[in-house]
C-alpha positions as CSV (number, residue, x, y, z in Angstrom):
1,X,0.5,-31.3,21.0
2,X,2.1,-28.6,22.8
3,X,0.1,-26.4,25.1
4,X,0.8,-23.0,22.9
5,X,-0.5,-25.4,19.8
6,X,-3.7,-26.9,21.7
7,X,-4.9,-22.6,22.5
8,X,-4.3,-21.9,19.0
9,X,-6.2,-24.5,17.3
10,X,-9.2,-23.7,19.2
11,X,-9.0,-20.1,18.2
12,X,-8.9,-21.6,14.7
13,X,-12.3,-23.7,15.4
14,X,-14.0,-20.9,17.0
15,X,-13.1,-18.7,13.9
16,X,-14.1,-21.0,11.6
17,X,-17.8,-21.0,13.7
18,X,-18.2,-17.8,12.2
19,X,-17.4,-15.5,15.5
20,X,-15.0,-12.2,14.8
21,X,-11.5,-12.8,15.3
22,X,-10.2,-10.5,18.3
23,X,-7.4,-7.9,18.1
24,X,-5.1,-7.0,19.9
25,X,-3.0,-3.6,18.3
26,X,0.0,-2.4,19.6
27,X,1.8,0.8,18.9
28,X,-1.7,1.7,17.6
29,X,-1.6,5.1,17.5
30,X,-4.8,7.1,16.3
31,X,-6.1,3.9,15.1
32,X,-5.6,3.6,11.1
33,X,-4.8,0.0,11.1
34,X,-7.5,-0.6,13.8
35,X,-10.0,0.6,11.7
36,X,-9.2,-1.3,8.9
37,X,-9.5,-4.4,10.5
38,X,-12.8,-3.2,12.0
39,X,-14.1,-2.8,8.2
40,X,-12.5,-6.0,7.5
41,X,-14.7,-7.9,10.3
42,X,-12.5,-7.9,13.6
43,X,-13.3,-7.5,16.8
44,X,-11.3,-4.6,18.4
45,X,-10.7,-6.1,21.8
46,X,-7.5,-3.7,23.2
47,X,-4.7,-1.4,22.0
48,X,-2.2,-0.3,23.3
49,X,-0.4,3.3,22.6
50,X,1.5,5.8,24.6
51,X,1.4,8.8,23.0
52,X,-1.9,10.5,25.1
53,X,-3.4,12.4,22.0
54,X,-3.0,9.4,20.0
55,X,-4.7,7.2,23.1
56,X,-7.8,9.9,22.7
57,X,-8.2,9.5,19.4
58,X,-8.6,6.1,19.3
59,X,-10.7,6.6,22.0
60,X,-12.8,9.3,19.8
61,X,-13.2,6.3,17.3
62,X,-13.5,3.1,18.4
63,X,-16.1,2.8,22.0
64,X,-14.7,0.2,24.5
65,X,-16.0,-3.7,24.2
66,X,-18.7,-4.4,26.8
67,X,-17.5,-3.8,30.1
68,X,-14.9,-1.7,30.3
69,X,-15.1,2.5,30.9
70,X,-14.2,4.9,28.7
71,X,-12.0,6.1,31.2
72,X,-10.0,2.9,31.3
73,X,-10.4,2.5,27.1
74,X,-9.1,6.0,26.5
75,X,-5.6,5.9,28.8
76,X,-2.0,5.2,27.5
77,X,-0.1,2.8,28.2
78,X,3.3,2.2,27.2
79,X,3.6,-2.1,26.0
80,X,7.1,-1.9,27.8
81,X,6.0,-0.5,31.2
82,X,3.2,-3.0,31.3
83,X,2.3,-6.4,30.5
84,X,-0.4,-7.4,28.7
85,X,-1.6,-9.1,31.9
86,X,-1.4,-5.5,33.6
87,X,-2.8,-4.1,30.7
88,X,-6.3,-7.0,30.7
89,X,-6.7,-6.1,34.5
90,X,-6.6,-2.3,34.2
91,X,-9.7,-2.6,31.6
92,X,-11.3,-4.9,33.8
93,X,-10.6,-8.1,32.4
94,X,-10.6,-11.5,34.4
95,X,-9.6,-13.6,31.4
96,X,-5.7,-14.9,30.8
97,X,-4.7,-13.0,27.5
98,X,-4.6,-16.5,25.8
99,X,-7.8,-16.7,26.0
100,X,-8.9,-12.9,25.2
101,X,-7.3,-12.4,21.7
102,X,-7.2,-14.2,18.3
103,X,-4.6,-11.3,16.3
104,X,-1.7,-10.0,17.6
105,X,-0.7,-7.0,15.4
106,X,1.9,-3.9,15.6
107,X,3.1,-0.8,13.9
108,X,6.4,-1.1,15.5
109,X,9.3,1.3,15.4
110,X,12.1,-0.2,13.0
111,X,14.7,1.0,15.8
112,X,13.0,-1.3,18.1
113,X,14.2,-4.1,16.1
114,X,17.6,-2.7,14.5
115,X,21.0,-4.3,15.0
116,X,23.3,-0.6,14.9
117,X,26.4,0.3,14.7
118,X,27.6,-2.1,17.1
119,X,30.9,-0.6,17.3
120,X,29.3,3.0,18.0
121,X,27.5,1.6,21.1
122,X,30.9,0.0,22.2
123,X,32.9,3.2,22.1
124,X,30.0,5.4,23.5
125,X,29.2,2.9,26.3
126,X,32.4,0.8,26.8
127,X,30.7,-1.8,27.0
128,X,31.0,-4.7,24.5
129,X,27.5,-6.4,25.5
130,X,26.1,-2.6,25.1
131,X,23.6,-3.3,22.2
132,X,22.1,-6.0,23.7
133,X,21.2,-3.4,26.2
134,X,19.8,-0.8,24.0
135,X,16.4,-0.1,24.8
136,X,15.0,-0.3,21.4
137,X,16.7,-4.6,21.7
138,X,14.4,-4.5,24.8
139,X,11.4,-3.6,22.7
140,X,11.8,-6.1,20.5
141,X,11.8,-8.9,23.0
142,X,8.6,-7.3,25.0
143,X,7.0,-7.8,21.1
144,X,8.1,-11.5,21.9
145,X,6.9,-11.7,25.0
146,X,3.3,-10.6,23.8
147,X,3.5,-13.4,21.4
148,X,4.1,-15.4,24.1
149,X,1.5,-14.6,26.4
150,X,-1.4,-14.4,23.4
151,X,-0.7,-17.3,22.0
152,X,-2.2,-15.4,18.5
153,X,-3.2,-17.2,15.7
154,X,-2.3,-14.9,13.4
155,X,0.7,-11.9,13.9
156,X,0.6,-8.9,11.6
157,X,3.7,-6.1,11.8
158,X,4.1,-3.3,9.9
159,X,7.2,-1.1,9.3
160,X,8.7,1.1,6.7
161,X,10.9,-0.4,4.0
162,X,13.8,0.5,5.2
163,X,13.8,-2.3,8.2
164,X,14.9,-4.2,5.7
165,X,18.3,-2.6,5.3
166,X,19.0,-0.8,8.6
167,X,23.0,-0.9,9.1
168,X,23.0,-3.6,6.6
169,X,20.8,-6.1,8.9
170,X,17.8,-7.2,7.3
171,X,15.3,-7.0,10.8
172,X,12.3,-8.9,9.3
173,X,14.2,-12.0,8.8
174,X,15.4,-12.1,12.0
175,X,11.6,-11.9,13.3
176,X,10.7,-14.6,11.0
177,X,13.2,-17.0,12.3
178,X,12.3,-16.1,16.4
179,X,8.3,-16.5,15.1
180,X,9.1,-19.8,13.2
181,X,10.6,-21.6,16.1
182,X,7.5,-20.3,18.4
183,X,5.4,-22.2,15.9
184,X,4.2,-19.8,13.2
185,X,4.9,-19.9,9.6
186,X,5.9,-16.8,7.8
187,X,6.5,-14.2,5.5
188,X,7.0,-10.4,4.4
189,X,6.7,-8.0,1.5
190,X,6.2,-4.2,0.3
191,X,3.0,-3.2,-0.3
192,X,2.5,0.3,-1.9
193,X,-1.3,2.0,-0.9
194,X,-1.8,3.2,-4.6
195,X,-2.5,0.3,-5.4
196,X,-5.0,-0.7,-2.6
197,X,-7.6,2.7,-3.4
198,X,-5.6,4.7,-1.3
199,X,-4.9,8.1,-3.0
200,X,-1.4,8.1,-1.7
201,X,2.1,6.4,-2.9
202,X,2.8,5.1,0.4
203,X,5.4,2.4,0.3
204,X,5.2,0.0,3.7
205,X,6.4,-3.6,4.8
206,X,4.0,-6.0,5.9
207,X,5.1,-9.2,7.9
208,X,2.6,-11.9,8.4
209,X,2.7,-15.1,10.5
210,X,0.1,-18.1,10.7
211,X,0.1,-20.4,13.2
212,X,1.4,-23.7,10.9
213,X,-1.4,-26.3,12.0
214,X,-3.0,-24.0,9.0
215,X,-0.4,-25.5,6.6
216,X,0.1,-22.5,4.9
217,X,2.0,-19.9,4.6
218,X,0.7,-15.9,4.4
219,X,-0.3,-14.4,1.6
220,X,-0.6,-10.7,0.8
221,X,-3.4,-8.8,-1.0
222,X,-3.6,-8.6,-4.7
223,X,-3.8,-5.0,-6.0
224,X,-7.1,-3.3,-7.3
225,X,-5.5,0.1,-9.1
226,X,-2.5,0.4,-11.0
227,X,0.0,3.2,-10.6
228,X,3.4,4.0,-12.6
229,X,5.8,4.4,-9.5
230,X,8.3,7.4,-9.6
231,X,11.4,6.5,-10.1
232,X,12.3,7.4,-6.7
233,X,10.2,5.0,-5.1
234,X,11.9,2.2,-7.4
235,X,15.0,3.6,-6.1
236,X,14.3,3.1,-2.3
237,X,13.2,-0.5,-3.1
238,X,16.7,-1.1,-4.5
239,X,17.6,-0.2,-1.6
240,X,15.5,-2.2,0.7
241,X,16.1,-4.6,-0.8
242,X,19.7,-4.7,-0.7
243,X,19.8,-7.1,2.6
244,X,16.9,-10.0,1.5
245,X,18.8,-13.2,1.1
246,X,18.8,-15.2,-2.0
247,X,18.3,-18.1,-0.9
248,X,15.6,-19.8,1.9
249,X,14.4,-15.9,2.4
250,X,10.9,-15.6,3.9
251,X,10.1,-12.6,1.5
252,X,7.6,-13.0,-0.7
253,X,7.3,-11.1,-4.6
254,X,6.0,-7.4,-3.8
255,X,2.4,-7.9,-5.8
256,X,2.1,-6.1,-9.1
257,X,-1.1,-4.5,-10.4
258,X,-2.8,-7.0,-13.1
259,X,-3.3,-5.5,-16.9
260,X,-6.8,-3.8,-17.2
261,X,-7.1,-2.4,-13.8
262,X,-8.6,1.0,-13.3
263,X,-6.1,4.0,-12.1
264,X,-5.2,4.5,-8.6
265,X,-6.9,7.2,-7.3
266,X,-5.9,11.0,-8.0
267,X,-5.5,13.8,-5.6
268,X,-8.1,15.8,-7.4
269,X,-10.9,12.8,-7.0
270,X,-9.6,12.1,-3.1
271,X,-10.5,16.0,-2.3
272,X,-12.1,18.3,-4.7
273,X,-15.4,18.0,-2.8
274,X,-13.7,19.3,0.6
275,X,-14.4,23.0,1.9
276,X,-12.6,25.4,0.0
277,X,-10.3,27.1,2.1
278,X,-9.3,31.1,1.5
279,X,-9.3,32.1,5.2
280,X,-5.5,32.2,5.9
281,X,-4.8,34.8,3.9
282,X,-8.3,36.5,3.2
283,X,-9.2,36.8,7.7
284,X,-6.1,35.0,9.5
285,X,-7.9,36.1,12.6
286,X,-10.8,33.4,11.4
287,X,-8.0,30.8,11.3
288,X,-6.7,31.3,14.1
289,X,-10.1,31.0,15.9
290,X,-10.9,28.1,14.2
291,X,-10.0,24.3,15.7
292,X,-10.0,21.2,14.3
293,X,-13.2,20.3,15.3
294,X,-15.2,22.9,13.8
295,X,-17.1,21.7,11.0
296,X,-17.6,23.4,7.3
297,X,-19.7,22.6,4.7
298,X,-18.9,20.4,1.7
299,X,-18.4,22.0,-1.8
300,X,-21.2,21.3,-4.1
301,X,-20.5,19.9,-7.6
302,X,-21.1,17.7,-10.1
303,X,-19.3,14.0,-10.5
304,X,-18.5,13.3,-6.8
305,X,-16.0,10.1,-6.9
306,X,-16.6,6.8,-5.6
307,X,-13.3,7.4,-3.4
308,X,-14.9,10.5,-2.1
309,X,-18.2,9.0,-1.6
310,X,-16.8,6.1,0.7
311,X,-15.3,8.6,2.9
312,X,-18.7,10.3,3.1
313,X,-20.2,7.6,3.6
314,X,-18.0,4.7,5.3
315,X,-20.0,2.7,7.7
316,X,-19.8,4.0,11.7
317,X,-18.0,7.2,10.3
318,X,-20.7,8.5,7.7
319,X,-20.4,12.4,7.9
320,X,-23.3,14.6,7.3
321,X,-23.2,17.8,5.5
322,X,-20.3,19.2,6.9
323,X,-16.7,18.0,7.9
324,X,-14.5,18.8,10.4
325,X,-10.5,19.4,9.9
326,X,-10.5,22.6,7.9
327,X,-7.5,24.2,9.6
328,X,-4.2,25.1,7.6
329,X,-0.9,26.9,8.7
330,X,-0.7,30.3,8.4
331,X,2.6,31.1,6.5
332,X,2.0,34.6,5.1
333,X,5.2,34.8,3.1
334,X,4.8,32.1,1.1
335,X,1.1,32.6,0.0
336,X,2.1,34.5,-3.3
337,X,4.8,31.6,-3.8
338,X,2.3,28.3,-3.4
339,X,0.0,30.4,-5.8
340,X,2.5,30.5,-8.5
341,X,3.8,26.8,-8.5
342,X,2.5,24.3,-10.9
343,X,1.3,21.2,-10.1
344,X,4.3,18.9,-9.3
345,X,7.0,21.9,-8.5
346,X,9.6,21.1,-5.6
347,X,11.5,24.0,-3.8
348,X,14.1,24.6,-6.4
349,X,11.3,26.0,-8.4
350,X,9.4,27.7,-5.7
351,X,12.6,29.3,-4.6
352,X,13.1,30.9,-8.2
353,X,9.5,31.8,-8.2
354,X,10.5,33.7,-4.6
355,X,13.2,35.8,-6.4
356,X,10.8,37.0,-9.1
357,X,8.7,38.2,-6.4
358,X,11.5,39.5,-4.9
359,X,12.7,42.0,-7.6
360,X,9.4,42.7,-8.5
361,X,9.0,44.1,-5.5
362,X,12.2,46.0,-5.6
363,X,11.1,47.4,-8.7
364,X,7.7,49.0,-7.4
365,X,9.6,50.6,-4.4
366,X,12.8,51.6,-5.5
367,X,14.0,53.1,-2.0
368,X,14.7,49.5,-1.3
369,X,16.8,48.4,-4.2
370,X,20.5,49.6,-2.3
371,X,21.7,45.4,-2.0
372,X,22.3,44.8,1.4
373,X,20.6,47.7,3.5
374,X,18.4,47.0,6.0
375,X,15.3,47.6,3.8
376,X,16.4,45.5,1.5
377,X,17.4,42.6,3.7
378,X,13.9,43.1,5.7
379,X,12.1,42.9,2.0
380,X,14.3,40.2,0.8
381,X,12.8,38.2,4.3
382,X,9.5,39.0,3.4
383,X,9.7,37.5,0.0
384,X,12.7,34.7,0.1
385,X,12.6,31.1,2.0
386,X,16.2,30.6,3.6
387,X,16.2,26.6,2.6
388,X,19.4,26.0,0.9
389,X,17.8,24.3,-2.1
390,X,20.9,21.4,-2.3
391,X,20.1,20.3,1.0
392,X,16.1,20.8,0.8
393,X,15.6,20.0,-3.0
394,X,12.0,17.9,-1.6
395,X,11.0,20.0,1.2
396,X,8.3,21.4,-0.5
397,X,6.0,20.0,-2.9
398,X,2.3,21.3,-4.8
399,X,0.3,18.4,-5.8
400,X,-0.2,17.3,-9.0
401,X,-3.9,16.7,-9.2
402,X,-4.1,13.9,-11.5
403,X,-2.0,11.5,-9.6
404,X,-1.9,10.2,-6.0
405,X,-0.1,11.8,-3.2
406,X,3.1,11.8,-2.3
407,X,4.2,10.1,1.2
408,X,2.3,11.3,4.1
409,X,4.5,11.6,7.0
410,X,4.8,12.6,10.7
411,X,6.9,15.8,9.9
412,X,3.5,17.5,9.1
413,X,3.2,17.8,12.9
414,X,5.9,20.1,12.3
415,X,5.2,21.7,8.7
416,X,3.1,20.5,5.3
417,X,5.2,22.1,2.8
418,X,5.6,18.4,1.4
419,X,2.0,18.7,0.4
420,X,0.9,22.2,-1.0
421,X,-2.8,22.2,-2.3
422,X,-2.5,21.9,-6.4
423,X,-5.6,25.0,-6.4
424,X,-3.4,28.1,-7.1
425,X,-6.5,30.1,-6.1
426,X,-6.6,28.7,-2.3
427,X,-2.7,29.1,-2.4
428,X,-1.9,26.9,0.7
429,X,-0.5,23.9,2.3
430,X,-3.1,21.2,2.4
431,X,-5.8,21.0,5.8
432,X,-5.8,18.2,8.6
433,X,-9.2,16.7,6.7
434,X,-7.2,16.5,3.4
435,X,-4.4,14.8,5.1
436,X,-6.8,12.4,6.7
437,X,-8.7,11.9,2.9
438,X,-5.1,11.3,1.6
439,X,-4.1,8.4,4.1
440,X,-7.6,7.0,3.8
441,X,-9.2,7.9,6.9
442,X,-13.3,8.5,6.5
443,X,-14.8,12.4,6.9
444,X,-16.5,10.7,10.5
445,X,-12.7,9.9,11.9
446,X,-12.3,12.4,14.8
447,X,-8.6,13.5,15.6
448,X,-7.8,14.9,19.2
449,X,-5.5,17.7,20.0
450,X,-4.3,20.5,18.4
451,X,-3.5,21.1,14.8
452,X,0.0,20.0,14.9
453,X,-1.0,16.8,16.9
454,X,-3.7,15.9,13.9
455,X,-0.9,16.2,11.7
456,X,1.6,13.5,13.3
457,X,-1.4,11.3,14.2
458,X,-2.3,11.0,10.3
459,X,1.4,10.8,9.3
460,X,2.3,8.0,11.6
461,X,-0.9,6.0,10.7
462,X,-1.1,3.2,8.6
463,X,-3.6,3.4,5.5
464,X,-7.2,2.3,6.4
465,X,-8.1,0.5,3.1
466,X,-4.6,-0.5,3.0
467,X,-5.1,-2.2,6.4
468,X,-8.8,-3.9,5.0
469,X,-7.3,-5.2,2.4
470,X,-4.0,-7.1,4.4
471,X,-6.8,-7.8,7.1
472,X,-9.6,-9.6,4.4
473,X,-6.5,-11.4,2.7
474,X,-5.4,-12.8,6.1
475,X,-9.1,-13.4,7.3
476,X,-9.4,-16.0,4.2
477,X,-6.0,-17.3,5.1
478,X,-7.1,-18.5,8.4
479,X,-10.6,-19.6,6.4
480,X,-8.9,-21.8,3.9
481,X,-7.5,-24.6,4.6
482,X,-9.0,-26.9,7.5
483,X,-7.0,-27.3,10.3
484,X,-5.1,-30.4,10.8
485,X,-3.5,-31.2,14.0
486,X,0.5,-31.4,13.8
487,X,0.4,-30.1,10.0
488,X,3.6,-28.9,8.9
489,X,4.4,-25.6,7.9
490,X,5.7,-24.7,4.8
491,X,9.6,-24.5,4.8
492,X,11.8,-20.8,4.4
493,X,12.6,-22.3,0.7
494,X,9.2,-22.8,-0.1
495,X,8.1,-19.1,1.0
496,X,11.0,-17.7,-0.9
497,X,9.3,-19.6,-4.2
């Protein structure tokens, strides 16, 4: 048996003793997956992230395993600037990385992995071996090199769906085929949050890989909620999917929800309990004092949901009476508009529901109805959003409070006109504590950094129950079949089946 082989199988024995398996995260950002593998019953051994804020959140969250500072546990650290060697001795570590971690796992940036527009390169560089020199090439072999040195049992990536089709190169399979000759078997699908209890429709890839003295190859959770897609997120798998091969593919059937199950979770159940939020446009000077940190109380009524009762009370993040989070953009001109929406409305309709408001307003001070004058053009900004509606037909969007959310992303860092709050009354974008109950993240998750920086962090995570339930599914993987020594691993037909 080769070396690589003998380390794993005795990461599968000391598993199978009943000790945690140990993780190692890259790209971990703020720590969403992290946290789901925590609840899930894994030992959270290292991470690695360079964005700072991101590093202090984390930080915030998770305390360091026995004998290494906070100092050390809170620092970035970029995976291509250091090994994970490097990365073992700057928290204090004597032990080879073979030896330190049982799970290997990454949110890794799709352009890390991307085969582009090899003729652009050529022209821009002239240089014909240019994309093998592209940084984002590089990052994909460091991954490799991680797998290398870790020897992990178990490898979980995730990515967005479009990694599947990025300039017509289908990036997962090529993992697969790199991970299968390193001695892992393998496979990936899309797996959409709603239908894990997360209140969100969040479409993501998942790749797994098992080390093959299992015999088996990866499965993926079953659902728990059911949820009637929209049609655009049907579309974008289409799309996705464009590039998975027909034949010996390692992609597996995205699971479907099961007759009888109970209804994903709705935007009204995920936050109705949360502070209710009038300062932006009742004090702005109160908003502007207040940080993320600063706590509020919770609304008191009748019929709090199980959803909203697990992020109350979610084990090592139980809040109290208050939660922290309650911040919100102040965007004056657009108060009247958010309060006016219905539930569901894009900017099309808010941007007709700005022109009302604009001639009524014309019509209470006629001095300013002369089209084009300066008072007219200076009321018109007060009132009118400059979006071009045919290039910005999704930029905003009010919640419809009966269904899940749309996708969270990291644009929030910049504005959260995708989410508007559906409560006409609080007329506003939703608050950094709503985001974080949208993606999943319990009322005890702290975020560092400013407003903004909450924002990105909860858009670039990936969904904590959505992570439990990939981590349990894989944590009975490596519990079910018992390891035999030079097993073979299933073949890329067979994983296609």
């Amino acid at each position: 048996m080769a070396r690589g082989a003998e380390i794993r199988l005795t990461k599968l024995q000391r598993i199978r003793e009943g000790e945690k398996p140990r993780l190692l995260e890259l790209c971990s950002g703020c720590g969403g997956l992290s946290l789901g593998f925590a609840a899930a019953g894994y030992s959270l051994q290292a991470h690695v992230e360079s964005d700072p804020t991101a590093a202090q959140s984390y930080a915030l969250n998770f305390g360091p395993p026995e004998g290494v500072s906070a100092e050390r546990w809170e620092a970035p650290r970029d995976m291509v600037e250091h090994s994970v060697e490097e990365i073992l001795d700057d928290l204090g570590s004597a032990s080879p990385p073979a030896e330190t971690f049982d799970v290997l796992a990454a949110g890794l940036p799709c352009q890390a992995f991307a085969r582009i527009g090899r003729s652009k390169l050529r022209s821009i560089a002239g240089d014909d071996e240019a994309f093998r020199k592209d940084p984002r090439a590089r990052l994909y072999r460091r991954f490799l090199e991680y797998v290398e040195a870790v020897q992990p049992i178990a490898i979980v990536i995730e990515n967005v769906p479009d990694i599947l089709n990025f300039g017509g190169h289908n990036v997962p399979e090529e993992i697969c085929a790199t991970l299968e000759e390193a001695g892992y078997s393998v496979a990936y699908t899309l797996l959409n949050a709603a239908f894990y209890g997360v209140p969100q429709m969040r479409e993501r890839l998942f790749l797994v890989a098992l080390d093959q003295s299992l015999g088996i190859r990866p499965s993926f959770p079953d659902p728990i909620c059911h949820a009637d897609l929209p049609s655009g997120y049907q579309g974008a798998r289409t799309v996705a999917l464009k590039y998975v091969p027909s034949e010996a593919s390692r992609f597996l059937p995205i699971p479907r929800p099961a007759d009888g199950l109970a209804e994903a979770v709705s935007v009204r159940d995920a936050l109705r309990d949360l502070p209710y939020i009038s300062e932006h446009f009742r004090d702005p000077a109160t908003m502007r004092r207040r940080g993320v940190s600063d706590e509020l109380p919770y609304r008191s009524y009748s019929g709090l949901s199980d959803y909203a009762r697990l992020m109350r009370e979610w084990p090592g993040f139980r809040a109290g009476g208050t939660v922290t989070g309650n911040v919100v953009r102040l965007t004056p001109r657009d108060f009247p508009i958010f309060c006016r929406m219905p539930a569901g409305a894009d900017y099309p309709q808010a941007l007709r529901i700005a022109e009302e408001i604009f001639a009524e307003q014309l019509a209470a001070d006629p001095a300013s109805a002369a089209p084009g004058s300066d008072t007219w053009n200076e009321l018109r900004r007060q009132c009118v959003p400059p979006y071009d509606p045919g290039k910005f037909p999704n930029k905003w969007w009010k919640l419809d409070p009966a269904l899940p959310s749309r996708t969270l992303t990291a644009h929030m860092g910049k504005d959260t006109y995708s989410h508007i709050h559906w409560d006409s009354r609080q007329q506003r974008t939703i608050s950094v504590r709503e985001a974080a109950r949208l993606q999943s993240f319990p009322d005890g998750f702290r975020f560092a950094g400013s407003m903004n920086a909450a924002f990105r962090q909860i858009g670039n995570a990936v969904p904590p129950l959505l992570a439990k339930a990939v981590a349990e599914r894989l944590r009975k993987d490596l519990m079910a079949t018992p390891v035999e020594e030079g097993a073979r691993s299933p073949t890329a037909d067979s994983i296609a089946a």
